[in-house]
N, C-alpha and C positions, 0 to 999 in steps of 0.2 A: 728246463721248461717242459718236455716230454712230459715229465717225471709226474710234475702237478698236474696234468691233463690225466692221468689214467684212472683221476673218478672219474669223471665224467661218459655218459653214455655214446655210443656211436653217435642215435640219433638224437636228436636235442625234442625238447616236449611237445605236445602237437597239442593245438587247440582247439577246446573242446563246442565252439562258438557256435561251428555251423551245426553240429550235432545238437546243441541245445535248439536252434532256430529249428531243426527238420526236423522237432520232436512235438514243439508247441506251434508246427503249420499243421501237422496232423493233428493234433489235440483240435484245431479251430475246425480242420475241414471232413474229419470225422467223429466232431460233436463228443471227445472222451476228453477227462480231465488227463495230462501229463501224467500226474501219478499211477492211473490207471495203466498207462500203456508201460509203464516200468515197472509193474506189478509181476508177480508170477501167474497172474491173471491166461489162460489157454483156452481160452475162449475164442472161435474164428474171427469175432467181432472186432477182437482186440491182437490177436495174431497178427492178421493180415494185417494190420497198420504199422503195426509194430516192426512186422519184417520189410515193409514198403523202405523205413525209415534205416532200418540196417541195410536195404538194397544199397540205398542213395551211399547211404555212407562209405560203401565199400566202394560206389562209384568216386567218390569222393579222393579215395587215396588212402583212407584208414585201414589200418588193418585191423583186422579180425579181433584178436587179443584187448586191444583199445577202445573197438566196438564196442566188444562184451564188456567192457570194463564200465564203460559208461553207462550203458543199461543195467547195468548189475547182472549180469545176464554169463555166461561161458562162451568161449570162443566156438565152442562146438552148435551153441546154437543161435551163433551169429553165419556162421556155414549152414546147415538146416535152413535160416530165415532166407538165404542167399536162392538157395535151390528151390525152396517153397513158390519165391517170386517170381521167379524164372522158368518151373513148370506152370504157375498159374494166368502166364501171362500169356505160356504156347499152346496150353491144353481150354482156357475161358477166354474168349473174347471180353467178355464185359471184365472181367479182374484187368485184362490188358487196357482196357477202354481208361478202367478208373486209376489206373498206374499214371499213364499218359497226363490226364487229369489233372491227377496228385500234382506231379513233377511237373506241371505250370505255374496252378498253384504257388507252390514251395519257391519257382523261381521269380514269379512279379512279388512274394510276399517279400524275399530277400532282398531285390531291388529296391524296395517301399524303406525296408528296416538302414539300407546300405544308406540311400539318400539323406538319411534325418541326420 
């Protein structure tokens, strides 16, 4: 029995649901289409949103690799996005303001999507 087990991965596949939900709560509550914020688009407009949504995600339990994997994006600048949010939320009040915000947001919009 081992034997058959040794394709299989450590961790089994992680899904990718809430990451789609926390991608299209920012798409509504910063007024960007989705595909914009997956873009190689570097623009602050689209930055900070983008990295709000890799915050969450990391708060979420994703790793890094995964992250990046679903944005099309590098693990290195799902770490960058990490750091970005978390200087900008110690060094700007209003970025901290609108983080807060966001993460209500995102949490009654999930509640709304969970109940249907």
């Amino acid at each position: 029995m081992e034997n058959k087990l040794t394709q299989w991965p450590d961790d089994p596949p992680t899904s990718t649901r809430r990451l789609r939900l926390v991608a299209e709560a920012a798409s509504d509550y910063w007024d960007l289409p989705v595909e914009e914020l997956m873009a190689k688009t570097r623009t602050n407009a689209v930055v900070w949103p983008r990295s709000v949504c890799m915050w969450i995600a990391r708060d979420m339990g994703h790793s890094y690799p995964s992250i990046g994997k679903w944005w099309g994006k590098d693990h290195g600048t799902v770490i960058y996005a990490e750091q970005l949010v978390n200087d900008l939320k110690r060094t700007k009040p209003a970025y901290d303001k609108q983080f807060r915000q966001f993460v209500l947001f995102y949490k009654n919009r999930v509640r709304r999507v969970e109940k249907k």
